[in-house]
C-alpha positions as a Markdown table, in Angstrom:
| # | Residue | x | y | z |
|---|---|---|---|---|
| 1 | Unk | -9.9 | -13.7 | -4.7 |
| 2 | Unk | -7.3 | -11.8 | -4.0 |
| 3 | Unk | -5.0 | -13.1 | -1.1 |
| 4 | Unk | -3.5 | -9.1 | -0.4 |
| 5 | Unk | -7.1 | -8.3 | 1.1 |
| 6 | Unk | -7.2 | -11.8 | 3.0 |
| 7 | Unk | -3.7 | -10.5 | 5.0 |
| 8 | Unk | -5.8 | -6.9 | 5.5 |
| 9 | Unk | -8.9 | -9.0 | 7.0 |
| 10 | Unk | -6.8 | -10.9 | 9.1 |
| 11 | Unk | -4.8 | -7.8 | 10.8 |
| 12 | Unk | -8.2 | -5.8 | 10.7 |
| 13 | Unk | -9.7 | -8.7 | 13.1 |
| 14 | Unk | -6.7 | -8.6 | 15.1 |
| 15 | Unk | -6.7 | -4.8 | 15.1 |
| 16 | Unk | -10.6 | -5.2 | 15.9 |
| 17 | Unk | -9.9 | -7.8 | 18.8 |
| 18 | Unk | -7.5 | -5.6 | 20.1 |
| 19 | Unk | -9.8 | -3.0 | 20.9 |
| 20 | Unk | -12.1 | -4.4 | 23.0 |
| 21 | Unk | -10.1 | -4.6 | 26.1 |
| 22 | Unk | -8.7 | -0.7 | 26.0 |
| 23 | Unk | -12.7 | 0.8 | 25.2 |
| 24 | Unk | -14.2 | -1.6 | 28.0 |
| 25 | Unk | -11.0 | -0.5 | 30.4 |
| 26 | Unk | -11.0 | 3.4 | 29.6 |
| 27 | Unk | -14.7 | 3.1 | 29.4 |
| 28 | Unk | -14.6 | 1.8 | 33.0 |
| 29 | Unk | -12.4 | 4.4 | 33.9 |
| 30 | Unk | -9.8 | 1.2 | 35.1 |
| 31 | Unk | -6.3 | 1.5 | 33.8 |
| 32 | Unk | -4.8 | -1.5 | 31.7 |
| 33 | Unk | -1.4 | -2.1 | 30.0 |
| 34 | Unk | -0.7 | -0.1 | 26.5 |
| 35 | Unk | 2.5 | 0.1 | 24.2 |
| 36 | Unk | 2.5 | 3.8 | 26.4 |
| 37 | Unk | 3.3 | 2.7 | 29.6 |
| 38 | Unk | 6.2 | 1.7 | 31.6 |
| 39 | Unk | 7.7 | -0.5 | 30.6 |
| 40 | Unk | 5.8 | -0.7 | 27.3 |
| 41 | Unk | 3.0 | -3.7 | 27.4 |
| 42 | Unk | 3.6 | -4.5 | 31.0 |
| 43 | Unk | 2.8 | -1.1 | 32.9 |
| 44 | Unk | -0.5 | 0.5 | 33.4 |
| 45 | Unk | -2.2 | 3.4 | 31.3 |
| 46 | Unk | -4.5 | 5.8 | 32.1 |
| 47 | Unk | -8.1 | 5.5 | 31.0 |
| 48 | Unk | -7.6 | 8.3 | 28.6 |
| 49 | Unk | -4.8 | 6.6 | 26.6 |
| 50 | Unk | -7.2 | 3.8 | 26.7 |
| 51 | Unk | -9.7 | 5.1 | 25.1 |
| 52 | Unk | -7.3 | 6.4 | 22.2 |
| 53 | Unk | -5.4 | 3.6 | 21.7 |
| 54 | Unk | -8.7 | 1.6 | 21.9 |
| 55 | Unk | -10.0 | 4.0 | 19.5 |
| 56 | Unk | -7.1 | 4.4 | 17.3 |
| 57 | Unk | -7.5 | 0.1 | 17.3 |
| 58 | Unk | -10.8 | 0.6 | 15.7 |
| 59 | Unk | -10.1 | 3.0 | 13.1 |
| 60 | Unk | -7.1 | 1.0 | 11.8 |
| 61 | Unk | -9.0 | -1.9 | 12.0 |
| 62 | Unk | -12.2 | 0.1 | 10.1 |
| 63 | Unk | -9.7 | 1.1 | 6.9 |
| 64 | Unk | -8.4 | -2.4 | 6.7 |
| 65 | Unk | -11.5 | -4.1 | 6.4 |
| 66 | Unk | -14.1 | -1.7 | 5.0 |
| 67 | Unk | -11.7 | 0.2 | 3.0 |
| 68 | Unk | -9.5 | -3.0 | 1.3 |
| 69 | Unk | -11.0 | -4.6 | -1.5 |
| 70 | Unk | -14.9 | -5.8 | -1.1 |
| 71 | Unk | -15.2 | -7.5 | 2.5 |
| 72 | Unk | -18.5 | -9.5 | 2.4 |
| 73 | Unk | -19.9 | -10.8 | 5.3 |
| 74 | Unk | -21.4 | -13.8 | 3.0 |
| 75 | Unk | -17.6 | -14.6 | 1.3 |
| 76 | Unk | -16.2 | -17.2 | 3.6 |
| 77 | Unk | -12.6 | -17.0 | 3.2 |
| 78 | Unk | -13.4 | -13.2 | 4.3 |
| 79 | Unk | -14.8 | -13.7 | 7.3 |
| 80 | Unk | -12.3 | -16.6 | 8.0 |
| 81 | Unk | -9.8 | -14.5 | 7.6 |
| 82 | Unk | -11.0 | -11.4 | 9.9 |
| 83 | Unk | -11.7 | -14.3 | 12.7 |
| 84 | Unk | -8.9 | -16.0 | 12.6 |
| 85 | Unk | -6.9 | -12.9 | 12.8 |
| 86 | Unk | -8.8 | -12.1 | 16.1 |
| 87 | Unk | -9.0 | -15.3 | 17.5 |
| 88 | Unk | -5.0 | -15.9 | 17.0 |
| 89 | Unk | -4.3 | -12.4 | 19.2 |
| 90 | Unk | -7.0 | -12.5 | 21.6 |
| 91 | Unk | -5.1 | -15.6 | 22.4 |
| 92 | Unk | -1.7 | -14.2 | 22.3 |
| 93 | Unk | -3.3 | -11.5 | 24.6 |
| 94 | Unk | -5.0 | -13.7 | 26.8 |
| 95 | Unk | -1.6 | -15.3 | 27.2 |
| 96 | Unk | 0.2 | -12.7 | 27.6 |
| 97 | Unk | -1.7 | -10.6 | 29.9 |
| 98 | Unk | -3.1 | -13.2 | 32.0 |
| 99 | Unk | -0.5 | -13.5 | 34.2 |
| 100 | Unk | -1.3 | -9.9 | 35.3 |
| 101 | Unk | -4.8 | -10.3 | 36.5 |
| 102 | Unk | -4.5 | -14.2 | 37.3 |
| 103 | Unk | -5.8 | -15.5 | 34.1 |
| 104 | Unk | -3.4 | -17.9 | 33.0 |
| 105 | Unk | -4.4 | -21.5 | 33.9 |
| 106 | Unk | -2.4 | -22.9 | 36.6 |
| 107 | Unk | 0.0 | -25.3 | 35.0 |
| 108 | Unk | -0.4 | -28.9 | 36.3 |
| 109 | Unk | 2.5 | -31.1 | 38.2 |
């Protein structure tokens, strides 16, 4: 096992996660925060640069786990690695962006 293609798994699942949210927006035709807007992360995109970031997402996230070492969906410590790596930023994310669409918990007295 080779623990270089674990640390490509891990950012491919976060590169992965990170999709979702810019397809579904630009699909929608809804704008949503990008490292384009302004200020970078916090203002709104079109649903154009969506859809290319979104797609750009996958196709980073396609060469670092299809194209790095043997991925196999039956290898645990593959699969462990690609998950965690999506879970950990759709958290971040979650955090992060939430407070722009009233996500974020409110935080208890």
């Amino acid at each position: 096992m080779n623990w270089l293609d674990l640390i490509a798994y891990f950012f491919g699942g976060a590169f992965l996660t990170n999709a979702i949210p810019h397809v579904v927006a630009g699909m929608m035709g809804e704008p949503f925060q990008s490292p384009f807007a302004k200020p970078p992360g916090e203002g709104l995109s079109s649903s154009t640069v969506n859809i290319l970031w979104g797609f750009f997402n996958l196709f980073v996230g396609y060469l670092l786990v299809c194209r790095v070492g043997e991925f196999g969906l039956r290898t645990t410590s593959h699969v462990a690695a690609l998950g965690i790596g999506g879970l950990m930023l759709g958290v971040l994310l979650a955090r992060r962006f939430g407070r722009f669409h009233g996500g974020n918990e409110p935080e208890r007295s």
